[in-house]
C-alpha positions in Angstrom: 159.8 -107.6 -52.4 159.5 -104.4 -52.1 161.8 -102.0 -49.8 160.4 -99.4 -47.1 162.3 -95.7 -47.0 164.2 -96.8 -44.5 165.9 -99.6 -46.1 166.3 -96.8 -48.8 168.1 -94.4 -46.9 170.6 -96.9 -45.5 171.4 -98.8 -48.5 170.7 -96.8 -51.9 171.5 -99.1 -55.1 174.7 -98.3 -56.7 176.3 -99.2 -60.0 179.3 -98.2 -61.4 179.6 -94.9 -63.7 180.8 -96.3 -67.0 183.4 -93.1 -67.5 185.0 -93.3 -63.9 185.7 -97.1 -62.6 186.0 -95.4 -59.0 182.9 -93.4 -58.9 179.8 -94.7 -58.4 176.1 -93.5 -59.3 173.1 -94.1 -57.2 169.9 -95.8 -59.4 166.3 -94.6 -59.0 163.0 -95.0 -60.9 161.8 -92.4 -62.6 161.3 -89.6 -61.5 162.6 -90.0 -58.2 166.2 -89.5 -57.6 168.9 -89.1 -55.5 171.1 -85.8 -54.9 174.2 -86.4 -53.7 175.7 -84.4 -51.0 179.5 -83.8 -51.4 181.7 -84.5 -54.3 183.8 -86.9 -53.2 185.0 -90.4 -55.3 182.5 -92.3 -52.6 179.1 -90.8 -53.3 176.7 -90.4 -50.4 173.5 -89.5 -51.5 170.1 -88.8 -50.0 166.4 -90.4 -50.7 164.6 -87.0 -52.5 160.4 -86.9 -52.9 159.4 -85.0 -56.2 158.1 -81.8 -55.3 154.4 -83.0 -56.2 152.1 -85.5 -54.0 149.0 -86.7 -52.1 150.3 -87.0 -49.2 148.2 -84.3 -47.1 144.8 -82.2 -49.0 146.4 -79.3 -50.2 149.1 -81.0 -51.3 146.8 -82.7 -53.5 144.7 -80.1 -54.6 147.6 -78.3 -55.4 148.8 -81.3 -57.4 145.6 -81.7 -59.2 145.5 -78.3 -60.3 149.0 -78.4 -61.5 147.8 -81.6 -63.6 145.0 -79.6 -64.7 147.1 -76.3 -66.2 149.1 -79.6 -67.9 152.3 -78.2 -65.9 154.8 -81.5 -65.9 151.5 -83.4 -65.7 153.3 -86.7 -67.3 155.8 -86.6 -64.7 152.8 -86.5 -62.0 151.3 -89.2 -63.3 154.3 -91.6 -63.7 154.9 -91.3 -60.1 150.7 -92.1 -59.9 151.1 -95.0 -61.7 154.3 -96.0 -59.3 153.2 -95.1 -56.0 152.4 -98.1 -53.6 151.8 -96.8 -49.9 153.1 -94.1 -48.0 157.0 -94.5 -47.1 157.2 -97.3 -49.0 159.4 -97.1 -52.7 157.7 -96.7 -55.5 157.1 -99.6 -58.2 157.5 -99.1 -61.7 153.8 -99.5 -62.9 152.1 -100.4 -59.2 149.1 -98.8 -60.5 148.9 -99.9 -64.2 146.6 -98.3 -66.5 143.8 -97.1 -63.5 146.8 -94.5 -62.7 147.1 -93.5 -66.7 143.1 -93.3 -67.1 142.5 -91.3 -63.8 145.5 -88.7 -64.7 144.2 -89.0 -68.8 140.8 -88.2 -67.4 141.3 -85.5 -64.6 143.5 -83.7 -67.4 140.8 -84.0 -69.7 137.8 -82.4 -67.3 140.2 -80.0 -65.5 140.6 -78.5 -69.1 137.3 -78.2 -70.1 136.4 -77.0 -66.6 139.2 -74.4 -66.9 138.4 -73.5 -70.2 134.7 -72.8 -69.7 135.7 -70.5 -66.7 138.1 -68.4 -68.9 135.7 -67.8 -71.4 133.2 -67.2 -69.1 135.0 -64.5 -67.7 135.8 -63.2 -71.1 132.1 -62.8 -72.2 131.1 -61.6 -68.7 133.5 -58.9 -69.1 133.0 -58.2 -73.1 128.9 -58.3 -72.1 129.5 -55.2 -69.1 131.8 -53.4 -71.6 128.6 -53.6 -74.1 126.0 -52.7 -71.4 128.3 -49.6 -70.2 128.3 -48.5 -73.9 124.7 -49.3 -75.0 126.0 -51.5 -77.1 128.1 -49.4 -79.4 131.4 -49.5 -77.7 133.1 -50.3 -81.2 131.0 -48.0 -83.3 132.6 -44.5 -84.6 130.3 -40.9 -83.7 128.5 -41.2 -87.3 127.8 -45.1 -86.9 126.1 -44.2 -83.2 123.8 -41.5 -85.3 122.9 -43.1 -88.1 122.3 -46.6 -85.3 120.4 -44.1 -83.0 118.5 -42.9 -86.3 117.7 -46.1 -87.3 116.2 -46.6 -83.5 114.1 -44.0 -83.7 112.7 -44.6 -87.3 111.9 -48.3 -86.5 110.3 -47.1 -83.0 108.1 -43.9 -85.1 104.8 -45.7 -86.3 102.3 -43.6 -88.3 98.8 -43.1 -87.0 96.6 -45.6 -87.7 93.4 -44.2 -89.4 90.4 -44.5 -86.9 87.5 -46.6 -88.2 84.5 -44.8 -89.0 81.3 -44.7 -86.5 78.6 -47.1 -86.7 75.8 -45.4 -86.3 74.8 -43.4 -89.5 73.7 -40.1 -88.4 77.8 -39.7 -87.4 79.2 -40.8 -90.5 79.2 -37.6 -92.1 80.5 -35.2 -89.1 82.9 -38.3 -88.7 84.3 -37.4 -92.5 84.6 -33.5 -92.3 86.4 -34.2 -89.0 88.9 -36.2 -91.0 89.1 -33.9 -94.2 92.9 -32.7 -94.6 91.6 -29.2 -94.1 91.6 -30.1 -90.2 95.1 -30.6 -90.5 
């Protein structure tokens, strides 16, 4: 049998604080509890909801992505694996293991996800800073010269000799056109 909010509110579960006989403490699953609102020997307390849910769409967007960024994420999914309906007290382990594998699971692709869009914007960034340098954005003044050098010597190909006519009559003009004296 499981009690509404209502039934909550009027009659929280009490038991009696093992260091004063007089006071009592209020009893809640984890990690709901109650707050109480004076300080009196007779403690009247009120029904508080952790500050994560699904009970609207941001909410639970909001909630996922704090379960992604693994901020109190156990917590979250305790009260996963507890929650029944809405307004309705949680039970220790409602949702058994489909609660732990769908929390185990978001946490799990939420990561990756967020860690492939970090480094993605790390090597987006590192890739303009190397386009805005041409590449050299680490090298020192003589490292760009001798790089720039070595760009220019790999790009410099010698002329390539020209083969000689075919017809035979040119052969010969074709060779004292070529002599190093032309040079």
């Amino acid at each position: 049998n499981v009690a509404t909010r209502a039934e909550c509110e009027r009659s929280p579960p009490f038991v009696a604080d093992s260091t004063l006989s007089t006071r009592e403490v209020p009893i809640a699953l984890h990690p709901y509890y109650y707050v109480p609102s004076d300080a009196s020997a007779v403690m009247v307390s009120e029904w508080v909801y952790p500050p994560w849910s699904f009970d609207n769409f941001g909410q639970a967007i909001l909630t996922l992505f704090q379960v992604a960024l693994m901020t109190n994420w156990v917590f979250i999914m305790y009260s996963g694996m507890d929650a029944v309906a809405a307004d309705v007290q949680p039970v220790e382990g409602a949702n058994g293991v489909v609660g732990a594998v769908y929390f185990v699971s978001w946490v799990v692709f939420g990561n990756f996800f967020a860690l492939n869009v970090f480094l993605a914007a790390i090597i987006n960034a590192y890739d303009d800073m190397r386009r805005e340098a041409d590449g050299s954005m680490f090298l020192t003044a003589q490292q760009r010269e001798w790089a720039n050098m070595q760009k220019i010597a790999r790009n410099a190909k010698p002329p390539r000799p020209l083969p000689p006519p075919a017809a035979r009559w040119r052969r010969p003009l074709f060779a004292v056109a070529q002599h190093v004296a032309f040079d």
